[in-house]
C-alpha positions as CSV (number, residue, x, y, z in Angstrom):
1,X,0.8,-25.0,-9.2
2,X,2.5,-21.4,-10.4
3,X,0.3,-19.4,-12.8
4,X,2.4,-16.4,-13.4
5,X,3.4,-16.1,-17.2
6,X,6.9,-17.1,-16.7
7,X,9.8,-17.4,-19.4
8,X,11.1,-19.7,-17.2
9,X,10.4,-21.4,-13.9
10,X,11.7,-22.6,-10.2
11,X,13.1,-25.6,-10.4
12,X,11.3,-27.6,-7.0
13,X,13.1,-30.0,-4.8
14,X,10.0,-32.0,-3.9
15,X,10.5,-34.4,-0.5
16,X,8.0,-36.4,2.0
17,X,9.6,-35.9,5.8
18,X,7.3,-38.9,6.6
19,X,7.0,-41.8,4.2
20,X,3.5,-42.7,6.0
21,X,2.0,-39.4,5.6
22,X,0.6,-38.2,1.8
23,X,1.9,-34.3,2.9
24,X,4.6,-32.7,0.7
25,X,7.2,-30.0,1.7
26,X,8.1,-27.6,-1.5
27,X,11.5,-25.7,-1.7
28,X,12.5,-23.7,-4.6
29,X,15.6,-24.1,-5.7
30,X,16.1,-22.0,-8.8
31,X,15.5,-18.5,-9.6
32,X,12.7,-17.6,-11.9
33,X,13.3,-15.1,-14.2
34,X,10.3,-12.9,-14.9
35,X,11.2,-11.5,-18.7
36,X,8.0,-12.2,-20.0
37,X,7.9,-9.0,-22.9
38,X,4.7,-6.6,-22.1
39,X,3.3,-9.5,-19.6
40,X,2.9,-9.9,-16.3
41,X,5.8,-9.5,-13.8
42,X,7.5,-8.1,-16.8
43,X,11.0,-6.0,-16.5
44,X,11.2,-3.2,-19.3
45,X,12.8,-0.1,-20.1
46,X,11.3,3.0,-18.4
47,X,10.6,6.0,-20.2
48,X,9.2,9.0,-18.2
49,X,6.2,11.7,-18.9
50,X,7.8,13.8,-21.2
51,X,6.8,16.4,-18.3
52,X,8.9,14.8,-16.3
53,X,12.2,14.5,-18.5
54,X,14.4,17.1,-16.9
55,X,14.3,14.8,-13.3
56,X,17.5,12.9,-12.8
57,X,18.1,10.2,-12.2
58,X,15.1,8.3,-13.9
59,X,14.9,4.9,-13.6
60,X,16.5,2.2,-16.5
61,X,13.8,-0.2,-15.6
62,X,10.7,-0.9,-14.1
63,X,8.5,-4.5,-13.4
64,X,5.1,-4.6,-14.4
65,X,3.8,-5.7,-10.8
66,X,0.2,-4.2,-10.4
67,X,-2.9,-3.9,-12.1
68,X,-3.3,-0.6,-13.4
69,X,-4.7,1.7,-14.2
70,X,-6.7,1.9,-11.6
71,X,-10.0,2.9,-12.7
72,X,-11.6,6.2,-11.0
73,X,-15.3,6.5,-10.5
74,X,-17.5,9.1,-8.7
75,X,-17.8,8.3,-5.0
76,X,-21.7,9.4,-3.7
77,X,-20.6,10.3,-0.4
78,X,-23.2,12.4,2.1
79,X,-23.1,15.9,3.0
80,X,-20.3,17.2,0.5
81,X,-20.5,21.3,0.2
82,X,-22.5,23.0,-3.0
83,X,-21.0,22.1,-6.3
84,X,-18.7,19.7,-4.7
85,X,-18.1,16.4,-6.1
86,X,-15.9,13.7,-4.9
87,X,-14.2,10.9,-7.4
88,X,-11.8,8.1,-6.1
89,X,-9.2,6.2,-7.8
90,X,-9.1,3.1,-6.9
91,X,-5.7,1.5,-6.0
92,X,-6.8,-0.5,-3.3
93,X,-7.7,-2.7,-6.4
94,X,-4.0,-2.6,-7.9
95,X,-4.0,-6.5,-6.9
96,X,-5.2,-8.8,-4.3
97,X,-1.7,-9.9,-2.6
98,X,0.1,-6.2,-3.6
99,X,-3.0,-4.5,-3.3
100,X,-2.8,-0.8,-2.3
101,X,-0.1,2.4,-3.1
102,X,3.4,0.5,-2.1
103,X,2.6,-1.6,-5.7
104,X,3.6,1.4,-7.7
105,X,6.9,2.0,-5.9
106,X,7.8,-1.3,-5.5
107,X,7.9,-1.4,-9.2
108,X,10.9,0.7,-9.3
109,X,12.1,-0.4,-6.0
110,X,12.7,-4.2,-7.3
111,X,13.5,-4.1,-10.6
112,X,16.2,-2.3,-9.0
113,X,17.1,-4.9,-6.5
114,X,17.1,-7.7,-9.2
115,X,19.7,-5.2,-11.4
116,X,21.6,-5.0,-8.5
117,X,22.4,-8.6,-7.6
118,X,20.2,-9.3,-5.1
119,X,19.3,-12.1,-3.5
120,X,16.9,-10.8,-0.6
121,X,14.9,-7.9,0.3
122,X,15.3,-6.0,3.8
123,X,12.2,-3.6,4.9
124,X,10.6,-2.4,7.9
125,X,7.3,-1.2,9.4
126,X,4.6,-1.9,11.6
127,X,3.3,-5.1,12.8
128,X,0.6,-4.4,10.3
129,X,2.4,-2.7,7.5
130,X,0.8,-3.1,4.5
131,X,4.3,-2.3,2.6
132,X,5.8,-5.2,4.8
133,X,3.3,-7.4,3.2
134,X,3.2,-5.8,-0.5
135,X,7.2,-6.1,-0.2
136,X,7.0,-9.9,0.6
137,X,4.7,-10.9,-2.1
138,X,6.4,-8.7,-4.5
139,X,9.9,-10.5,-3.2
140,X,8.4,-14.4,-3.8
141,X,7.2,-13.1,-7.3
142,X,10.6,-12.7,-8.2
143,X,12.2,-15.6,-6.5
144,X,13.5,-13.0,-3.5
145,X,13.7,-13.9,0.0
146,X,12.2,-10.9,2.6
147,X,13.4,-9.8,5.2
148,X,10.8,-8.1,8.0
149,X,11.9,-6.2,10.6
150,X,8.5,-5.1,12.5
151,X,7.4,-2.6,15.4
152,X,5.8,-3.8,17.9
153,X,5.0,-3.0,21.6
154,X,7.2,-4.1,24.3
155,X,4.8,-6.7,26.1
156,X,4.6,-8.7,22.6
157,X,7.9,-8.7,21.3
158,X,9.0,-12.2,22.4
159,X,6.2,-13.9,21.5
160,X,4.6,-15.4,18.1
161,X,3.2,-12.7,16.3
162,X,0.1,-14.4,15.2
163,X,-1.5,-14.4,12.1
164,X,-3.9,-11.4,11.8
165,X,-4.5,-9.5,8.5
166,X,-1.1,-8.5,6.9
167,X,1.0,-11.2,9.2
168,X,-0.8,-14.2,7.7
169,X,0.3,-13.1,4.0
170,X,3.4,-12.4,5.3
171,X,3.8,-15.4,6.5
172,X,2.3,-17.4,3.9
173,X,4.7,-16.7,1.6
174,X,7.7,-17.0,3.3
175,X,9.2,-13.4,4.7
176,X,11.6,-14.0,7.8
177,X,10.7,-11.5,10.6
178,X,12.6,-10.0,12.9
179,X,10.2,-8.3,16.0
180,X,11.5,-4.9,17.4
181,X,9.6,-3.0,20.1
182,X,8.2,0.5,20.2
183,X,10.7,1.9,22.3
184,X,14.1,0.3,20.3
185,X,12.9,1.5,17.4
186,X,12.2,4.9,18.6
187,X,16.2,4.8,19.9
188,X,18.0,3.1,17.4
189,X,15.7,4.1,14.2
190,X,14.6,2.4,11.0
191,X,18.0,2.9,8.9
192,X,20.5,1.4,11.4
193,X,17.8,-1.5,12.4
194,X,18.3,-2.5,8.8
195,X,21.8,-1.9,8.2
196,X,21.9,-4.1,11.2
197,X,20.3,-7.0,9.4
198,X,21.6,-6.1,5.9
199,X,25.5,-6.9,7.7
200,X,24.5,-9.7,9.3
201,X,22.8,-11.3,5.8
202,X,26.1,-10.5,3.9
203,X,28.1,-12.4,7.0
204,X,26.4,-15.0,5.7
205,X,26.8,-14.8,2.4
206,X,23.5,-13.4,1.3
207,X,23.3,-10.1,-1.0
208,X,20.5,-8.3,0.4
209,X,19.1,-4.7,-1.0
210,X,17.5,-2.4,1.8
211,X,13.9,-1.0,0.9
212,X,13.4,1.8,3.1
213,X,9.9,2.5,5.2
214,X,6.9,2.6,2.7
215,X,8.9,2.3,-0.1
216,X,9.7,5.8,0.3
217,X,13.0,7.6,-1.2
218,X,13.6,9.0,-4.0
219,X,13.3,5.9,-6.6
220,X,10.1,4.6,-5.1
221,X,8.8,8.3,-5.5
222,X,8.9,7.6,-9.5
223,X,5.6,5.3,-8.7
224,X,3.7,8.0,-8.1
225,X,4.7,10.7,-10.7
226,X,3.3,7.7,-12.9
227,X,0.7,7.3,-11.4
228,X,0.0,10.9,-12.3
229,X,0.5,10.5,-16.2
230,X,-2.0,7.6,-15.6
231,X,-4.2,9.9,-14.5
232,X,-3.8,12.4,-17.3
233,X,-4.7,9.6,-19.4
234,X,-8.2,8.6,-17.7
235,X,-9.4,12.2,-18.2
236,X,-8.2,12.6,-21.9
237,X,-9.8,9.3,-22.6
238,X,-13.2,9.5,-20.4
239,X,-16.0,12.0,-19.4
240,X,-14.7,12.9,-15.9
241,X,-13.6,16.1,-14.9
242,X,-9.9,17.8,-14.7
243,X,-9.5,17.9,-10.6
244,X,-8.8,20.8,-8.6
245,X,-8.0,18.9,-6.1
246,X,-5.8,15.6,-5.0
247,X,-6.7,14.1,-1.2
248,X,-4.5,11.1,0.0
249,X,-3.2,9.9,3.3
250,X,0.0,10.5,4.1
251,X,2.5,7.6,6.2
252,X,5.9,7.4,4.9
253,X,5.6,10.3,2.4
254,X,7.0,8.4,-1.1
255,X,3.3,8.8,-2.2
256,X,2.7,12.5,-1.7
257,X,6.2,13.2,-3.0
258,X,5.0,11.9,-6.1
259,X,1.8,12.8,-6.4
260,X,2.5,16.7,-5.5
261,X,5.6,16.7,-7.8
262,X,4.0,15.1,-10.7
263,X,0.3,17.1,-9.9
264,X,2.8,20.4,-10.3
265,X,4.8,19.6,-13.3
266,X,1.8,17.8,-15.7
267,X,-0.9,19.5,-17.0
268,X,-2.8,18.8,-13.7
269,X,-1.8,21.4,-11.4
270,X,-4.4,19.7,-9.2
271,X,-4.0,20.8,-5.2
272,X,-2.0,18.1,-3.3
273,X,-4.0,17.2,0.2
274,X,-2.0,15.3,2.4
275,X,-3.5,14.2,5.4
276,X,-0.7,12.7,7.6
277,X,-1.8,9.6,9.8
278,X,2.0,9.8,12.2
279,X,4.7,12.5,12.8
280,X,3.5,16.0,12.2
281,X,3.0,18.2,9.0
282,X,6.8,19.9,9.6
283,X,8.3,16.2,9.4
284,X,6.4,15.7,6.2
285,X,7.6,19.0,4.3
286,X,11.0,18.3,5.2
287,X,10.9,14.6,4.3
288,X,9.2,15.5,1.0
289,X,11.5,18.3,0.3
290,X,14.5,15.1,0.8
291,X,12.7,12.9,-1.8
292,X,12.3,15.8,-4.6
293,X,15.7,17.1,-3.7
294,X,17.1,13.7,-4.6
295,X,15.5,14.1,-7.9
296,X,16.9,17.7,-9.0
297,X,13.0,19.4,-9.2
298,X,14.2,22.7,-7.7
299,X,10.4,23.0,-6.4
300,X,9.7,23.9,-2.8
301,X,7.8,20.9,-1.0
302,X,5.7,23.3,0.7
303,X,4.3,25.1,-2.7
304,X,3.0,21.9,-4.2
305,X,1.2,20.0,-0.9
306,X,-0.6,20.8,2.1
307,X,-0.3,18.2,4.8
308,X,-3.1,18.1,7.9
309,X,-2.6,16.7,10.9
310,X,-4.9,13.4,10.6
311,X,-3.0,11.0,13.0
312,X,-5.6,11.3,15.9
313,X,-4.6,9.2,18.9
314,X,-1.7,8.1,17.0
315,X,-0.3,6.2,14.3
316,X,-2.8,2.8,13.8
317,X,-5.0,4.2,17.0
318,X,-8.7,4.6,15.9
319,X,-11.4,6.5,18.3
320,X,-15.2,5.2,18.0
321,X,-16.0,7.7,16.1
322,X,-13.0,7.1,13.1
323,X,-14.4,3.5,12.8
324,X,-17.8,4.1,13.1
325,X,-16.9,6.7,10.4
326,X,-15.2,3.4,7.9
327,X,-18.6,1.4,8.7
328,X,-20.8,4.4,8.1
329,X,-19.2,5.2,4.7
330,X,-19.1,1.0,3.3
331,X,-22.6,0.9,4.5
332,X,-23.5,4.3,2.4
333,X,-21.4,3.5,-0.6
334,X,-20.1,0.2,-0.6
335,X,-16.1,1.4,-0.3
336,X,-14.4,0.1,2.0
337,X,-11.6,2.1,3.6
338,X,-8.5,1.0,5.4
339,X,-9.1,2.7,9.6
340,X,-4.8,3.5,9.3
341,X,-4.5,5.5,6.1
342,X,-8.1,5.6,4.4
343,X,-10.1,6.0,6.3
344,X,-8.6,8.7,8.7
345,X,-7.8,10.8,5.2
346,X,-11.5,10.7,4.5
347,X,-12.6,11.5,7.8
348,X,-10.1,14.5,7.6
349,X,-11.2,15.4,4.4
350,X,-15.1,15.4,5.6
351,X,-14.5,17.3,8.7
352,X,-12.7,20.0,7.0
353,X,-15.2,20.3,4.3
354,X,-17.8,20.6,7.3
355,X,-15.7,23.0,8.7
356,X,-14.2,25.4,5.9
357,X,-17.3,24.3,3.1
358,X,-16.4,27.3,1.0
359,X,-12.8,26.2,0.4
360,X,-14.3,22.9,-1.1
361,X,-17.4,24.6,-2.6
362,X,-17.6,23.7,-6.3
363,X,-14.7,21.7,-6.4
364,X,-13.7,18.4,-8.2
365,X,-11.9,16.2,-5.9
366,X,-9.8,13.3,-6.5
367,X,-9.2,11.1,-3.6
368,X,-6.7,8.2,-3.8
369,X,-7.7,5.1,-1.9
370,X,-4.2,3.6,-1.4
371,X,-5.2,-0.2,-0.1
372,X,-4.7,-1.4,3.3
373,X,-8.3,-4.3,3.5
374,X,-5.9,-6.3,5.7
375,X,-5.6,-4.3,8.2
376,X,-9.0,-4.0,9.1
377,X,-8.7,-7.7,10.6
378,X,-6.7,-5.8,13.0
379,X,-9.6,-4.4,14.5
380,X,-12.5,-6.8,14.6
381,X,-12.4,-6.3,18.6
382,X,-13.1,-2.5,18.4
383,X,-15.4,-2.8,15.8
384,X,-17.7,-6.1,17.1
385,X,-19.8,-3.5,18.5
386,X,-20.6,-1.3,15.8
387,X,-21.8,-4.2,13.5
388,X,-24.8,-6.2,13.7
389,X,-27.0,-7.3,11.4
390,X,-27.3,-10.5,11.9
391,X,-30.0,-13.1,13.1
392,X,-31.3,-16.9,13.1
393,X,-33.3,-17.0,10.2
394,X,-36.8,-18.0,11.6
395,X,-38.5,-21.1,9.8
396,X,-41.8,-22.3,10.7
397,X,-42.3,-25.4,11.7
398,X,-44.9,-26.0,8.7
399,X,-42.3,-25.7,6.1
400,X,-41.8,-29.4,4.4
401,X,-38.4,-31.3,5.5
402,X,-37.1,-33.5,4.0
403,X,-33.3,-35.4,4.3
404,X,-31.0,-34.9,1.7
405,X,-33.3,-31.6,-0.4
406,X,-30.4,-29.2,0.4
407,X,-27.2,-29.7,-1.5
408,X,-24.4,-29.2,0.2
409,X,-21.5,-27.9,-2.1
């Protein structure tokens, strides 16, 4: 059954393979068209912060795809300096399926793609990318095929990719996937792998529209400058405090672009903390420098964010300590944080406020929990050890039985 709030719906081609068996195979064969006014999966005009007026270009449209705003609450975490207080914003809950950062971008990304013609999505990313899997969901919303071109190492690219965290929603709702190892995509890159596909698609008489890594250029950079005037709002309309500072992790760079620009040109002016989970700091000035370059800000990337080294052993590589760290802080405060992105920008954060405590002394922190649950299934191996509590429960044998006193539902 569909439950979005549709003007109008997919027409389904409903067929049995096997007149014996009571199984049903479902094809759409229609395009929905999500115009719902001020709803749901709604396409509307975009009108920019007022702050944020002199950027060009600024996007005609935008779909209503997540579920903001996502509130912000303090987060009690241990051993913060004097004064300091910590609050998080909580996009992880943006939505279940599109849960996480990429939602906001992908706002502008496919409204977009729909204006342009297109018939199919194109993106790439890890074998766990959590943009990969926002992209797919978001693509099915809108009657979209997706295309997935994911990194993987060299001793698993010819075989079934499973379905583990991010790959079973993936391939629940239909995205094709293409696997590339490690070491072609460090050679050939991410732009010509999916120019690659994009020629062979129109060879075929597809019209597909490229979403780069993370959602991250200039247009998908637009999700997180409104992500900023959402957070103006909260503070005008509740008790919390006006930050000093903004922590995030950092992956593709779309989000920090965003955040830093927008944090500099509101009334803000909150501190930017990137803390970069792959590449180095150097990539991600000049990559963010690209993205607000492509909008006509005139700012200087590296006067509106600092970005820390956070990868570790590498991009989606956890130590013991970095996930005893995620279990550590769900146990103490019930959040739970992604060990790619999260969770290695919290651990940064802590660390350097154990480190440099009177750089954070007295301040009020922001820190963006951009999503990611999924990929924690990724790591059940690694983390079997840190996790027990569990047992048999014990039951005397002096406690009445009786057949049938337990209801199973």
């Amino acid at each position: 059954m569909l439950s979005p709030p549709l003007t109008s719906l997919s027409r389904f081609t409903i067929f049995n393979t096997n007149t014996s068996l009571p199984s049903i195979r479902i094809r759409c064969t229609a395009s929905v068209s999500p115009t719902m006014e001020g709803g749901f999966f709604s396409k509307k005009p975009y009108e920019p912060p007022s702050w944020a007026s002199h950027l060009t270009p600024i996007p005609p449209h935008t779909f209503s795809l997540g579920h903001v705003p996502s509130p912000i609450h303090k987060w009690n975490l241990p051993n913060l300096p004097d004064g300091t207080e910590v609050w998080i914003k909580r996009d992880d809950l943006s939505g279940m399926q599109l849960s996480g950062n990429k939602v906001r971008k992908l706002e502008f990304l496919m409204a977009d793609a729909v204006s342009s013609g297109a018939d199919c999505v194109i993106t790439v990313g890890g074998i766990q990318s959590n943009h990969c899997r926002a992209t797919a969901v978001a693509a099915r919303y809108l009657s979209l095929d997706s295309y997935l071109i994911l990194r993987t190492s060299k001793v698993l690219v010819e075989k079934d990719p499973g379905l583990v965290g991010n790959l079973l929603v993936e391939r629940l709702v239909g995205a094709h996937i293409d696997l590339v190892s490690k070491e072609e995509y460090a050679k050939i890159g991410s732009v010509t792998l999916a120019e690659i596909l994009k020629n062979k698609l129109e060879k075929e008489g597809r019209k597909p529209y490229i979403i780069p890594v993370g959602g991250s250029n200039s247009l998908g950079t637009w999700g997180y400058i409104e992500a900023i005037r959402e957070i103006e709002q909260q503070i005008e309309n509740s008790g919390m405090p006006k930050f000093d500072d903004i922590v995030v992790a950092c992956g593709s760079g779309g989000t920090i672009a965003g955040l830093s620009l927008g944090s500099r040109l509101s009334s803000l002016k909150a501190t930017v903390h990137a803390f970069s989970v792959c590449d180095d700091p150097e990539y991600f000035y000049n990559y963010t420098q690209g993205l607000i370059d492509g909008l006509h800000s005139g700012l200087d990337s590296r006067d509106i964010v600092d970005v820390i080294n956070a990868k570790g052993l590498g991009y989606a590589m956890n130590t013991a300590e970095e996930l005893e760290f995620v279990k550590d802080v769900a146990k103490a405060t019930g959040i739970v944080l992604d060990p790619v992105y999260s969770g290695k920008a919290a651990y940064g954060m802590l660390k350097d406020m154990a480190s440099n405590p009177a750089k954070w002394q007295g301040r009020k922190v922001l820190f963006i929990h951009t999503g990611g649950l999924l990929g924690l299934y990724d790591k059940t191996e690694q983390m079997a050890s840190l996790i027990g509590n569990w047992r048999r429960m014990e039951l005397d044998e002096s406690i009445p039985r009786k057949d049938g006193t337990g209801k199973m539902f």
